[in-house]
C-alpha positions in Angstrom: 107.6 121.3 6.9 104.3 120.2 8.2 102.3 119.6 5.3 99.2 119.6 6.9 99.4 123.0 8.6 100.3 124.1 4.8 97.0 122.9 3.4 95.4 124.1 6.3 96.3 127.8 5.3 95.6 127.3 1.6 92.5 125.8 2.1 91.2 128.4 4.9 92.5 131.1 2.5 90.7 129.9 -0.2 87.3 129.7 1.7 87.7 133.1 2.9 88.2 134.4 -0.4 85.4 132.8 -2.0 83.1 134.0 0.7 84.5 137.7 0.2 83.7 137.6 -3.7 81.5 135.0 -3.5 78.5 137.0 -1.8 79.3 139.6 -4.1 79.3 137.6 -7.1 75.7 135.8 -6.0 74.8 139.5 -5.3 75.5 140.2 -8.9 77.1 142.8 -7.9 80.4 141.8 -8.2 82.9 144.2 -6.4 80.8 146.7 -4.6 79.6 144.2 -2.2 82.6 142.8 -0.4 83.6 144.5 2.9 79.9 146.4 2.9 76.8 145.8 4.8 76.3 143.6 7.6 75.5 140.5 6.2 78.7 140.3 4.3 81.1 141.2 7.2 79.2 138.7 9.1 79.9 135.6 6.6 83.3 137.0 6.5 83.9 136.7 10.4 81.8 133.1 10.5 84.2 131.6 7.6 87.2 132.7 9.6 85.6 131.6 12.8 84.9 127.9 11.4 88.0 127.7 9.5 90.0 128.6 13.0 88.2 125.9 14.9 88.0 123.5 12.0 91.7 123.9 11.5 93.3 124.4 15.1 96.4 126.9 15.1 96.0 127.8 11.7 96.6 131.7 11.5 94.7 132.0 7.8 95.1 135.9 8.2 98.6 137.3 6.7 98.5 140.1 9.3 98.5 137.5 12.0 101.2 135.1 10.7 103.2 138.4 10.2 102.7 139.4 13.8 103.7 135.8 15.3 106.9 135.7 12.9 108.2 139.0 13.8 107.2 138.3 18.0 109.5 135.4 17.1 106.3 132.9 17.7 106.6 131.6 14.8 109.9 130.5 12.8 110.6 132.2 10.1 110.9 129.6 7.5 107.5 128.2 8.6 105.9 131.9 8.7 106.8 132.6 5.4 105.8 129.2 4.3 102.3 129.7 5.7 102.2 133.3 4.4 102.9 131.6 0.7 100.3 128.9 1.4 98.0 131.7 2.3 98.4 133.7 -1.2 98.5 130.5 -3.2 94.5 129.8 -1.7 93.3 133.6 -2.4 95.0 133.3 -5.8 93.2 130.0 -6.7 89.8 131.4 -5.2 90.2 135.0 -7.0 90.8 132.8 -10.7 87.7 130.5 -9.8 86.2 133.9 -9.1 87.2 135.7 -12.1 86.1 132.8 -14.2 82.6 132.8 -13.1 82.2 136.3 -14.5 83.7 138.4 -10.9 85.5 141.4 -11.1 87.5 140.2 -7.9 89.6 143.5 -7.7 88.5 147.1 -7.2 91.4 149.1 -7.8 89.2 153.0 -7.0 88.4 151.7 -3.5 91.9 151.0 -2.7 93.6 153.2 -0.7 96.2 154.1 2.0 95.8 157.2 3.7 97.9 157.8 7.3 94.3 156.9 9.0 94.0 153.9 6.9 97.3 152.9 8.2 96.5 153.9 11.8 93.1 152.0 11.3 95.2 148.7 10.4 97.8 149.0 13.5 94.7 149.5 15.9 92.7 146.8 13.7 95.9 144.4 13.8 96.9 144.7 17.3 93.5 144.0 18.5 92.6 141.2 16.6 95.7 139.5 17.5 94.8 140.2 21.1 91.9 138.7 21.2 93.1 135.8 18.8 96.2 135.0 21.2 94.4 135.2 24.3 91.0 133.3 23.1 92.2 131.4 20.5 90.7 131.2 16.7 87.3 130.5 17.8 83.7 132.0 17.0 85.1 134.9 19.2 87.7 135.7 17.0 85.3 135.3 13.9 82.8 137.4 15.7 85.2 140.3 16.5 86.6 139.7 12.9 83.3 140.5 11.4 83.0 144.0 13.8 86.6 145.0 12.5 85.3 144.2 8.6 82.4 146.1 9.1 84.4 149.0 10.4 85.7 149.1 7.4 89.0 147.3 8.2 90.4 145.3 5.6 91.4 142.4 6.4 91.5 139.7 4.0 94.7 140.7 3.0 95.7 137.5 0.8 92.7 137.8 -0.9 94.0 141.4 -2.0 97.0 140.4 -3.3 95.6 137.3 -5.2 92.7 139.4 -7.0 95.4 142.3 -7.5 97.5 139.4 -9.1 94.7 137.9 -11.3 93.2 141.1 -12.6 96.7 142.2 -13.4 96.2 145.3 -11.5 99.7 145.5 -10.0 100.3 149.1 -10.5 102.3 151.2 -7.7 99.2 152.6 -6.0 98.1 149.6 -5.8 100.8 147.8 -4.6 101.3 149.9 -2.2 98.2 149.9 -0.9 97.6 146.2 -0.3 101.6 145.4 0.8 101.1 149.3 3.0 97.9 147.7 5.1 99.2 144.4 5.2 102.5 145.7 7.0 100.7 148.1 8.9 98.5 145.3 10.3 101.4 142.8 11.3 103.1 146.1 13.0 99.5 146.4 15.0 99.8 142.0 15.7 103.8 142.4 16.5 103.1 145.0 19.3 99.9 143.4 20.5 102.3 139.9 20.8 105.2 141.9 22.3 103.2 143.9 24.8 99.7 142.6 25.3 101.1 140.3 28.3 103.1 142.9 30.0 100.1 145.4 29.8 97.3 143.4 30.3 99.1 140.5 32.1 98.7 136.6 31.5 95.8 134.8 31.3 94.1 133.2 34.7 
């Protein structure tokens, strides 16, 4: 196992996180800020881009290290390491959070209706589109930060790893997080299995 791309998905995890609860907790505002407003989707997007380019081929994003496993782009065993690594940073982040006085899980804004599942297909597939074809860059952050602002979730790690700490694992809730999570590798599977057939390879 390459230990380095391990830490580099931890560690990008764990910025991520902090940045998503972070600006709500220097807010004082603790949950209601995340995912809202400009300004927050907009750090969001700028962590991930710098993270990307800091760390090169690091996926950081569940959805996309979902996408690339099942595309068979990534093996399996390394996937699934990388998704562990992932969890482990939002999980250390969300505790650090939590500690400082953040209540780093909203369980009434989390939902899965069939368009919030639609919305994370569309949001996944695109994403990995432009992530595969530009690479994780500012451009990805950037179009990262447009998704977020949508409304798209998709700090997914940092879901499960506040759900974990606030011990909010009920099935609603479980099924929420885990539903958009699945729903968004589904969206980064087809945009890896189709995006070069419909939209042809890169010049």
């Amino acid at each position: 196992m390459d230990n380095r791309s391990m830490m580099a998905e931890c560690i990008g995890s764990l910025t991520v996180t902090l940045v998503v609860w972070g600006t709500a907790l220097a807010a004082g505002d603790n949950a209601d800020a995340p995912h809202q407003g400009a300004v927050a989707a907009a750090a969001a997007g700028a962590t991930l881009a710098i993270m990307w380019m800091t760390f090169k081929g690091s996926e950081i994003l569940p959805i996309l290290t979902i996408g690339n496993m099942a595309a068979g782009k990534t093996e399996i065993e390394e996937g699934a390491t990388n998704f562990a690594m992932q969890i482990l940073g939002a999980l250390i982040a969300a505790a650090v959070m939590q500690w400082q006085g953040a209540e780093v899980f909203d369980s009434s804004g989390v939902t899965l209706t069939s368009t919030d599942a639609a919305m994370a297909v569309i949001a996944g597939f695109l994403l990995m589109t432009v992530w595969d074809r530009l690479g994780g860059g500012w451009e990805s952050g950037v179009f990262a930060s447009v998704l977020i602002l949508a409304g798209v979730g998709l700090a997914s790690a940092s879901g499960i790893g506040g759900m974990i700490v606030e011990g909010a694992w009920d099935g609603s809730n479980f099924f929420a997080v885990f539903g958009t999570l699945v729903c968004g590798g589904i969206g980064a599977w087809l945009a890896n299995e189709f995006g070069s057939k419909i939209l042809g390879e890169e010049e």
